[in-house]
C-alpha distance (Angstrom), angle and dihedral (degrees) to the residues before:
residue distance angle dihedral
X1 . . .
X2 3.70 . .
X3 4.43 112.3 .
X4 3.75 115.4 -122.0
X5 3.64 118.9 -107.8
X6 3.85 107.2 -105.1
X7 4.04 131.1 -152.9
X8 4.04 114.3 -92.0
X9 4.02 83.0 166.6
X10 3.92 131.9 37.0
X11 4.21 114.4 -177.2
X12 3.86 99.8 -171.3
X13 3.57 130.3 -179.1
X14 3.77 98.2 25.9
X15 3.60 104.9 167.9
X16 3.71 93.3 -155.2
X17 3.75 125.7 17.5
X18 3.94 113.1 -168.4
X19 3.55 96.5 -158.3
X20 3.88 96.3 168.2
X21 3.90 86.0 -159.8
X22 3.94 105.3 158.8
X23 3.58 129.8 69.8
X24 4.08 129.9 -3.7
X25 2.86 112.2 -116.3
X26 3.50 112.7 19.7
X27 4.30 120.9 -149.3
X28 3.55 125.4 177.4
X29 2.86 128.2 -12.1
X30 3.82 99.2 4.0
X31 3.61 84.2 67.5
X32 3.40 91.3 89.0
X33 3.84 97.8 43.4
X34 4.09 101.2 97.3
X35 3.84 102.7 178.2
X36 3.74 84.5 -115.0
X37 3.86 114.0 -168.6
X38 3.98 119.3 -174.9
X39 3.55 123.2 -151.2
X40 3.65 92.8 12.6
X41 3.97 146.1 156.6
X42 3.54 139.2 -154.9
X43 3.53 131.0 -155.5
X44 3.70 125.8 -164.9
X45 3.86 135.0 -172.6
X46 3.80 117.3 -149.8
X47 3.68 112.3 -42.6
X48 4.26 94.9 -16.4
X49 3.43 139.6 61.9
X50 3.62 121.0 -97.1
X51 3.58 107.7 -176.6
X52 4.06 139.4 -5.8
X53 3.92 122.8 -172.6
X54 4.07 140.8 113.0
X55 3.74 109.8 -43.8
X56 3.93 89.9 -95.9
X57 3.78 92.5 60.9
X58 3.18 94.0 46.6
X59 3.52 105.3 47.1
X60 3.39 103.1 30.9
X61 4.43 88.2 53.2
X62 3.59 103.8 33.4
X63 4.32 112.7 101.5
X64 4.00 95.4 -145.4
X65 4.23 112.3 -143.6
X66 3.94 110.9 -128.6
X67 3.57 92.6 -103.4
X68 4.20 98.5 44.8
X69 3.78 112.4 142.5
X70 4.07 115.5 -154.5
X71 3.64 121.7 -159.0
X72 3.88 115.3 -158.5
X73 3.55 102.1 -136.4
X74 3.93 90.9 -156.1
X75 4.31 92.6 -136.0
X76 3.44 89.6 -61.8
X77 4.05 119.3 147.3
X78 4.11 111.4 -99.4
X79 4.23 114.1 -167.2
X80 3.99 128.3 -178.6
X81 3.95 106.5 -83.4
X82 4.41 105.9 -79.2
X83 3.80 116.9 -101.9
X84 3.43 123.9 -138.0
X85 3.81 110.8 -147.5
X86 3.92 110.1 175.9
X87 3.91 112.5 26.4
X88 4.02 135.7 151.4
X89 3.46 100.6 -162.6
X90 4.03 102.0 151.1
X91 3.59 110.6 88.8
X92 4.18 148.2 106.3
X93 3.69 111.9 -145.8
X94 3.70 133.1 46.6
X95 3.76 128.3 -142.7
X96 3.89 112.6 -142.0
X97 3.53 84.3 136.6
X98 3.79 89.5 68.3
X99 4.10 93.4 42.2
X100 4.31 81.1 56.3
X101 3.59 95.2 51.2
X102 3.99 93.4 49.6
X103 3.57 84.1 54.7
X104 3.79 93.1 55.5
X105 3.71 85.5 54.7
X106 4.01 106.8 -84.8
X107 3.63 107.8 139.0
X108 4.23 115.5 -143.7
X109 3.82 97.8 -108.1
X110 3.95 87.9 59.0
X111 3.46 100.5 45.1
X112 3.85 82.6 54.2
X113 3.69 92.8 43.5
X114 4.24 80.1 55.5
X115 3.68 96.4 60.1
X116 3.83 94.6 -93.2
X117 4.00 130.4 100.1
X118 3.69 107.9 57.0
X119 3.45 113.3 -2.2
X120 3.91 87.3 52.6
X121 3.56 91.8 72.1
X122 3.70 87.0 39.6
X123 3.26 88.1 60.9
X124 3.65 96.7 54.8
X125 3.89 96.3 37.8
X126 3.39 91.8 67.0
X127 3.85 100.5 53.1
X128 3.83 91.3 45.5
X129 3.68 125.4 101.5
X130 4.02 116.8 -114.7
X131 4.20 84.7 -127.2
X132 4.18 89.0 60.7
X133 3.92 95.4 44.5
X134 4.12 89.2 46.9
X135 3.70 84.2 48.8
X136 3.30 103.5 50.0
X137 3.82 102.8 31.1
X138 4.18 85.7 56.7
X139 4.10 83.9 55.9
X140 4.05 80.5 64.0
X141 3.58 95.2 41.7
X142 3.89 91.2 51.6
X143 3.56 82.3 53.1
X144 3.47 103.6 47.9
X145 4.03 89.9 43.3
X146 4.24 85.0 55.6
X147 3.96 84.7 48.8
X148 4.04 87.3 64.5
X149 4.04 94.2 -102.6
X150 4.02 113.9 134.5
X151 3.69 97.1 171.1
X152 3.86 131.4 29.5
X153 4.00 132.6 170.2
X154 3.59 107.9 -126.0
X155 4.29 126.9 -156.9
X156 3.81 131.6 -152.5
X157 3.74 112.4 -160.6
X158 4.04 97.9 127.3
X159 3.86 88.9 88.6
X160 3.92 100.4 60.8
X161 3.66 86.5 178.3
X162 3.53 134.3 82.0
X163 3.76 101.5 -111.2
X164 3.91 98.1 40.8
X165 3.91 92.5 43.1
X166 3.84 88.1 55.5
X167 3.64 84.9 44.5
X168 3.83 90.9 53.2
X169 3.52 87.2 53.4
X170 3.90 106.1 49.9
X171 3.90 86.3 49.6
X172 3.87 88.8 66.5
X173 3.97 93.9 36.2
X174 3.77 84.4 54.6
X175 3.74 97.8 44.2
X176 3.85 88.5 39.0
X177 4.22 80.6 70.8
X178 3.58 107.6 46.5
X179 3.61 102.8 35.3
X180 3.53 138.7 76.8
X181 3.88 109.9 -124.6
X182 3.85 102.4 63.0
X183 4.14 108.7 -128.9
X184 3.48 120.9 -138.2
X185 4.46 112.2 -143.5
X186 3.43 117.3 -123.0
X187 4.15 117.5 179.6
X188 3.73 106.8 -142.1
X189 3.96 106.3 172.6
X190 3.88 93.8 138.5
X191 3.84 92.6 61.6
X192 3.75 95.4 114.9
X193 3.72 136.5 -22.0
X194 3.80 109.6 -92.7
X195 3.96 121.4 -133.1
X196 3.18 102.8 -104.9
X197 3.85 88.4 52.3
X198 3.96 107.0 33.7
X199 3.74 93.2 106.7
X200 4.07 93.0 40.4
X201 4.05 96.7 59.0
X202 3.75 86.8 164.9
X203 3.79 103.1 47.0
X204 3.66 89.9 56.7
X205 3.94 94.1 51.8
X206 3.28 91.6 44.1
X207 3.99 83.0 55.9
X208 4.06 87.4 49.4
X209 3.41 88.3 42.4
X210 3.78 102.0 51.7
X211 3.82 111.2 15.3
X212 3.78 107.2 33.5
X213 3.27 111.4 36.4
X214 3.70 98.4 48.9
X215 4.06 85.1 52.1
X216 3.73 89.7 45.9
X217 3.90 89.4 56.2
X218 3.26 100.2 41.6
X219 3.83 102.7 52.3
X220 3.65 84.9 45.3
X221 4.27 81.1 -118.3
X222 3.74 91.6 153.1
X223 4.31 144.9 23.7
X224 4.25 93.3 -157.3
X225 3.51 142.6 26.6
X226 3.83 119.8 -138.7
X227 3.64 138.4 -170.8
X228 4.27 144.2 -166.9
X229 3.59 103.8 -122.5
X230 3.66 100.2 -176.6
X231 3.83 135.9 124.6
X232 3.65 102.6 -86.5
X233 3.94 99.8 28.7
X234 3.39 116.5 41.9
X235 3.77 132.2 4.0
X236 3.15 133.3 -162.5
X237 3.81 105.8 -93.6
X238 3.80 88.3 55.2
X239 3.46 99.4 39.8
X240 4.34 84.5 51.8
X241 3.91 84.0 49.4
X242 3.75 94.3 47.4
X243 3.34 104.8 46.0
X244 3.73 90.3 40.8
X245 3.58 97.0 69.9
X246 4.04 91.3 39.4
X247 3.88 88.7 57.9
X248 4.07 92.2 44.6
X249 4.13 80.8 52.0
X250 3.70 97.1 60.7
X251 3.97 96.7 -99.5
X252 3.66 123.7 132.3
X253 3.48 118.9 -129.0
X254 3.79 137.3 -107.1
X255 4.24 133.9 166.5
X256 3.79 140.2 -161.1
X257 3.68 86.8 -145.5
X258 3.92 134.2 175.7
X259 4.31 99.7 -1.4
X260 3.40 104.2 133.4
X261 3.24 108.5 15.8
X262 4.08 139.6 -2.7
X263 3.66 102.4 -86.6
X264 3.76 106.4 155.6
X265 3.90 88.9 -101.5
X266 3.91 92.1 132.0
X267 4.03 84.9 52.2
X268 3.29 101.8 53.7
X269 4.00 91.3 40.4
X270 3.62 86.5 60.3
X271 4.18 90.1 45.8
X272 3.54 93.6 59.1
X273 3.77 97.0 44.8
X274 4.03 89.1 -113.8
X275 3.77 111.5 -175.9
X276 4.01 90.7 -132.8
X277 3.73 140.3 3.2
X278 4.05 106.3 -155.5
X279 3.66 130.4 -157.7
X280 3.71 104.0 14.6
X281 3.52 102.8 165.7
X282 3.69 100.2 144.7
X283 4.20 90.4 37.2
X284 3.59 111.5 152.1
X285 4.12 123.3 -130.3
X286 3.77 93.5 -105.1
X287 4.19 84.0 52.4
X288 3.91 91.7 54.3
X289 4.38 88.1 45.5
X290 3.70 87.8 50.9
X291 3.75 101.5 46.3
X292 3.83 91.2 42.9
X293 3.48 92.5 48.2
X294 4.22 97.7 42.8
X295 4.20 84.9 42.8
X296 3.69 89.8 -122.1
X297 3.55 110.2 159.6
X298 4.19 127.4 -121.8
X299 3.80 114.2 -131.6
X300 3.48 102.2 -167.9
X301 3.42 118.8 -162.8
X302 3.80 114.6 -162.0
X303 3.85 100.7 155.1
X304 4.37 75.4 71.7
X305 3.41 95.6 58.8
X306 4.38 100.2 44.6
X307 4.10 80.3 45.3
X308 4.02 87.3 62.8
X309 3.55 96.4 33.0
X310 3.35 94.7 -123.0
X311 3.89 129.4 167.6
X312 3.39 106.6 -143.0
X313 3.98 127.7 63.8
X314 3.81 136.1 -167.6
X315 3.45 109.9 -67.0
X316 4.60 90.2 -111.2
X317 3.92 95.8 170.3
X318 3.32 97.4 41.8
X319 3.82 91.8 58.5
X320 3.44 94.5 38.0
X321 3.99 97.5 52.4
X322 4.59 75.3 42.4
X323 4.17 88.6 62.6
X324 3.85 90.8 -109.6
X325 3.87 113.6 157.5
X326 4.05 99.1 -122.5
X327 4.07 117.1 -151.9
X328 4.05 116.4 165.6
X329 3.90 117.9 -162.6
X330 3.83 126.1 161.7
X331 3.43 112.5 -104.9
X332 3.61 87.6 -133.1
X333 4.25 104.6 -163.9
X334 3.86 133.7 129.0
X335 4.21 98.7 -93.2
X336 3.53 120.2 29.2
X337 3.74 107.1 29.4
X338 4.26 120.5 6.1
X339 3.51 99.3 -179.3
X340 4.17 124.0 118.0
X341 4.03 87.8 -177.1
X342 4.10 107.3 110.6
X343 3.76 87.9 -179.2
X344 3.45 94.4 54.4
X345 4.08 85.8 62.7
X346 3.70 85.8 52.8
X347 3.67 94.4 65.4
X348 3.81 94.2 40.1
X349 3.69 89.1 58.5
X350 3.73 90.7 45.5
X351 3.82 88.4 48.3
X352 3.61 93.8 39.5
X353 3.66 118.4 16.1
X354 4.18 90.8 34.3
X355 3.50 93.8 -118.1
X356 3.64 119.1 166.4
X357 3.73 121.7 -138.1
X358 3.70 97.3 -107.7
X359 3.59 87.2 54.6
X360 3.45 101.9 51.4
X361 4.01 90.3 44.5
X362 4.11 81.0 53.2
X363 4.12 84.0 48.5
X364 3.93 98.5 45.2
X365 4.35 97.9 50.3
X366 3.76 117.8 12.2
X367 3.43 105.1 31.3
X368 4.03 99.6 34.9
X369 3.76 81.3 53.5
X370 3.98 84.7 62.3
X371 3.85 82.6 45.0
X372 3.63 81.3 68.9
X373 3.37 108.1 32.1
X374 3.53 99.0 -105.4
X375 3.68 101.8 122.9
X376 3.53 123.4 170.8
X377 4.12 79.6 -1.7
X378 4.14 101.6 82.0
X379 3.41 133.6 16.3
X380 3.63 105.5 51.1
X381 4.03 144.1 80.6
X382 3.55 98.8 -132.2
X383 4.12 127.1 131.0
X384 3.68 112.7 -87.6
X385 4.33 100.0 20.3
X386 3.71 111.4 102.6
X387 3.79 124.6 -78.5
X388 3.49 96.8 -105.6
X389 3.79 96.4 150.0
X390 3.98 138.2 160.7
X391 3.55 129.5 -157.4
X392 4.49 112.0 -155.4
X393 3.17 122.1 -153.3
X394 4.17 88.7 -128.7
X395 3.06 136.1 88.2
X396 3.88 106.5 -147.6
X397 3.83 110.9 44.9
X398 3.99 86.6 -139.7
X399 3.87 84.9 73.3
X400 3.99 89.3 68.4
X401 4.11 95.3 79.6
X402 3.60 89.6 26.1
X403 3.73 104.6 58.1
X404 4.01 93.8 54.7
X405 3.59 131.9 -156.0
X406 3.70 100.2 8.7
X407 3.76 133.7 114.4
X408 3.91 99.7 -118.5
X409 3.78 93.5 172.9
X410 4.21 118.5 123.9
X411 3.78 102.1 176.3
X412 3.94 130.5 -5.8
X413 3.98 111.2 -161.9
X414 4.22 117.2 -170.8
X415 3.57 114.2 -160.9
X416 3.72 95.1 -13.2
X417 3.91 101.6 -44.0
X418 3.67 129.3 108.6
X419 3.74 107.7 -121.1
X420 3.48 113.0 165.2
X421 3.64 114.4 28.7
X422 4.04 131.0 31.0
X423 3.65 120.2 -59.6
X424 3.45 112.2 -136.7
């Protein structure tokens, strides 16, 4: 006879639970439906949930352990843990220098074209020891995790070379084990042209192609491939080509699509089955058909766009009224957007992209955990998923976009622990 599960963890008086139980991902309309619970409680066993429901159910079902703790979440609003689904967290040096000279009128393809953007940090990546990129990439991690975020996908691409892309990737793998948010690997070789290689396009893919991506797979380095499909990097017969041979390889696919201009990124994302296309603020209406119709999701990226003071933002209505599967994240990385605050891109795309809050809850847990492939995995309160849990200190979930540029967190708990914030 098999023993019950019992309670390690009671969360009582929750005021609102966002369970976002119901389908994954959500589009249109059921963006908006939350799974919203009021006067709630959740009880979890170990590192998963074991039940969520009013206060009654909870309390009167749930077999408490000797040892459970209970937290009295005093009415305030408790969501699944955030999920970060485009970040470039791996890197030494910062470029505020860059952010001053946009200001003074430079746009981001010229500093580029200068020698700055991406192969500046390139340039430093590769001369910096492994020890200072752990260190300083867990000082945006701790961050992140003190934002509300339990689980992130994180990108090389500021190696563009064989050794310091593999060296990108170990730093996550070995962060991935000692810290608390778990990080998702994402190969990003074809993230620029490198220096030595910017008049040789085809010599460097055919170093993608032939070197790194077969090391990538085999030491298990990385889950998706990704790619800058932009005018000026990438086009669209080498992106094809690329992320051709990464799909035949066993990796997943993933594209900085439609930016800067309309390409036909978010078409050939949807071609090749891609599990996202992110950024797409100049996507064209055949791009928003095809992703709706291949179910590849839209991580849109709006904390990129207020970084380079730009006018325009992804088109977010359009795609949701389309049936695209909206996720935001923050595209955390050194140049174009240095922010590790996912609820700060929840007001922007209120503010911007006329969000509403249920919507960007919907776009911040369920459906960036189909950003990652992670379906029915992440994202949601539901028995048996991980307890990946935040506690806000609000008590109506609208408040989130509303209440900008604050950390509104109480207590984060991953897989059942209290991490940030006392226990009780």
């Amino acid at each position: 006879m098999t023993h019950e599960k019992k309670a390690t963890l009671l969360i009582t008086n929750i005021g609102q639970l966002i369970t976002m139980e119901g389908p994954a991902p959500r589009i249109g309309s059921q963006l908006k439906d939350i799974g919203l619970i009021e006067n709630a409680g959740i009880a979890v066993s170990g590192d998963e949930i074991l039940a969520v429901g009013t206060s009654d159910e909870i309390e009167g079902r749930a077999d408490l352990a000797e040892s459970c703790k209970v937290i009295d979440a005093d009415r305030a609003v408790v969501s699944p843990g955030l999920i970060d689904p485009h970040t470039h967290p791996v890197f030494s040096r910062t470029r505020e220098e860059e952010f001053e000279m946009r200001l003074q009128g430079k746009s981001y393809m010229e500093i580029a074209e200068s020698g700055g953007g991406i192969r500046s940090s390139v340039r430093d990546l590769r001369t910096t020891d492994k020890s200072v990129l752990m260190e300083k990439t867990k000082q945006r991690l701790d961050r992140m995790l003190s934002y509300g975020v339990t689980t992130i996908e994180a990108k090389s691409g500021y190696g563009l070379s064989v050794e310091s892309e593999i060296k990108q990737l170990e730093v996550i793998r070995d962060l991935n084990a000692v810290h608390q948010i778990d990080l998702i690997p994402t190969f990003l070789g074809a993230h620029e042209f490198p220096d030595e290689y910017r008049d040789r396009h085809d010599e460097y893919i055919n170093i993608i192609n032939n070197e790194m991506i077969p090391i990538v797979v085999e030491n298990k380095l990385a889950e998706f491939s990704d790619i800058f499909t932009e005018e000026g990097v990438y086009t669209i017969e080498e992106s094809r080509a690329v992320q051709t041979v990464a799909k035949k390889a066993g990796l997943k696919l993933k594209f900085h699509a439609d930016e800067l201009e309309s390409v036909g990124g978010g078409e050939l994302a949807a071609e090749l089955g891609a599990i996202s296309a992110d950024h797409l603020v100049y996507i064209s209406d055949n791009g928003i058909k095809a992703m709706a119709s291949a179910g590849t999701i839209a991580v849109l990226l709006p904390g990129t766009t207020f970084s380079l003071a730009g006018k325009q933002y992804a088109p977010a209505r359009k795609m949701i009224e389309s049936g695209v599967a909206i996720a935001l994240s923050t595209d955390c990385n050194p140049g174009s957007s240095y922010s590790e605050s996912l609820p700060f891109m929840a007001s922007l795309s209120a503010l911007q992209m006329k969000m509403t809050a249920a919507e960007a809850f919907s776009a911040i847990t369920v459906n960036a955990a189909c950003a990652i492939d992670r379906a029915g995995q992440l994202g949601q309160l539901k028995p048996g998923l991980p307890a990946d849990i935040v506690i806000w200190d609000m008590n109506d979930y609208r408040e989130l976009p509303y209440h900008y540029a604050v950390n509104l967190v109480r207590k984060v708990i991953k897989q059942g622990k209290v991490v940030i914030g006392r226990t009780p």
